[in-house]
C-alpha angles and dihedrals in degrees: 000000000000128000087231100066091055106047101122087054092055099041082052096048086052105052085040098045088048096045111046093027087234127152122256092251090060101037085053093042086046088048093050092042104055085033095238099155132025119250100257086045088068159061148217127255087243088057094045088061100052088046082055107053086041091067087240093131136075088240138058134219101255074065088068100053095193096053085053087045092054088043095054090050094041086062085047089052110046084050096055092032113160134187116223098147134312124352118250080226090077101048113115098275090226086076087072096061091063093222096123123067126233109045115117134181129220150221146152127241110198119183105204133010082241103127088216104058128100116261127208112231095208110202120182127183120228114227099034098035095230114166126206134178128185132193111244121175095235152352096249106124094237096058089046094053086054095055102046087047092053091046083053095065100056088081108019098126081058100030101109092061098044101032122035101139138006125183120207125185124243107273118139086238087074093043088115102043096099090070084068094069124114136163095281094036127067129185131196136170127233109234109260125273086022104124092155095067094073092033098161101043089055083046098050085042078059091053091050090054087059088070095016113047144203112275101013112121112245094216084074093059120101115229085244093063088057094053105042090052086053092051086051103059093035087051094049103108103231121209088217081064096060083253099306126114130256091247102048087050087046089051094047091048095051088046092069102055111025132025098280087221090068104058094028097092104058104031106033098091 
């Protein structure tokens, strides 16, 4: 397509973009909600960004802070790189739109450095939002293998359904996860230093802080501390959400696809 034929649509990105200090993505999502442009008047988020780093634009990307920001880790990264398992670069792109159901991402929450204490494996799902934490006695790989796996099995007649991928970041505690793939289960890892990659889970893992602070041992924490808390994230209605909450649009989604009495038990917290 040539600029010319969008130039309304530029001139407009880059008032918005300079302005409100927004992302592209949300400048372009904005601009189809409120049908500002026509569909041949405009581009996609992806296209915005070539033109970009072309120098095709009026603006530049230290305009766009978080692009800078992304930019500075991604060289991090690439230098520490470490391979635990499969890339999140080759999972299937479609993950990222958050349209299928069943794809989760993972971290842990420790309390104190002390080797001895608990951790939290915090696991989210992507679409629905639903949030899950479960106590594990360390953060040794082997033990939370253990747990997730065993976390796994609460639902495995049902576990292609619920659980087709789940992304971990890089972190030496998930060195032993990939053992746990199978034909219906997939697991990759975010790049390090990547945070971003797995966004909600590290917000949720903030909401958790707010009960569950920094520096208390999480062996002191009962185990209904843990789930109200829990109760508390998966029943926050979410504007993303079109105002429900993660765990009504968990439940309606398993209901589609499972009797809902089988899974209930284990994942309706």
């Amino acid at each position: 397509m040539r600029i010319g034929a969008i130039e309304s649509f530029i001139n407009w990105i880059e008032s918005k973009t300079l302005a409100n200090r927004c992302s592209f993505d949300a400048a372009v999502e904005y601009a189809k909600h409120k049908v500002l442009f026509v569909r041949g008047e405009m581009v996609c988020t992806r296209t915005l960004y070539n033109y970009l780093h072309k120098g095709v634009l009026g603006i530049k990307a230290i305009d766009l802070p978080l692009v800078v920001r992304r930019s500075q880790r991604e060289s991090i990264s690439r230098k520490h790189k470490r391979e635990l398992g499969k890339s999140i670069e080759l999972r299937d792109p479609n993950i990222e739109t958050r349209e299928e159901f069943g794809h989760w991402e993972l971290d842990t929450v420790r309390g104190t450095k002390d080797k001895t204490d608990h951790v939290l494996i915090s696991l989210l799902e992507r679409k629905s939002r639903l949030y899950v934490a479960l106590r594990c006695p360390s953060a040794r790989a082997n033990d939370v293998k253990e747990t997730l796996h065993a976390w796994l099995n609460t639902f495995k007649d049902v576990n292609a359904c619920l659980c087709k991928t789940i992304t971990a970041d890089n972190g030496l505690e998930f060195s032993e996860i990939s053992n746990l793939e199978n034909e219906t289960l997939s697991i990759y890892f975010a790049r390090p230093y990547s945070a971003w990659e797995r966004g909600s889970n590290e917000r949720h893992n903030g909401l958790l802080r707010r009960c569950i602070p920094k520096e208390m041992p999480i062996k002191a924490v009962s185990e209904e501390t843990i789930q109200r808390t829990l109760q508390w994230c998966n029943n926050l209605p979410r504007k993303l959400l079109n105002y429900r909450t993660p765990l009504d649009v968990f439940l309606e989604e398993v209901n589609r696809i499972v009797d809902l009495d089988t899974v209930q038990f284990h994942i309706a917290i």
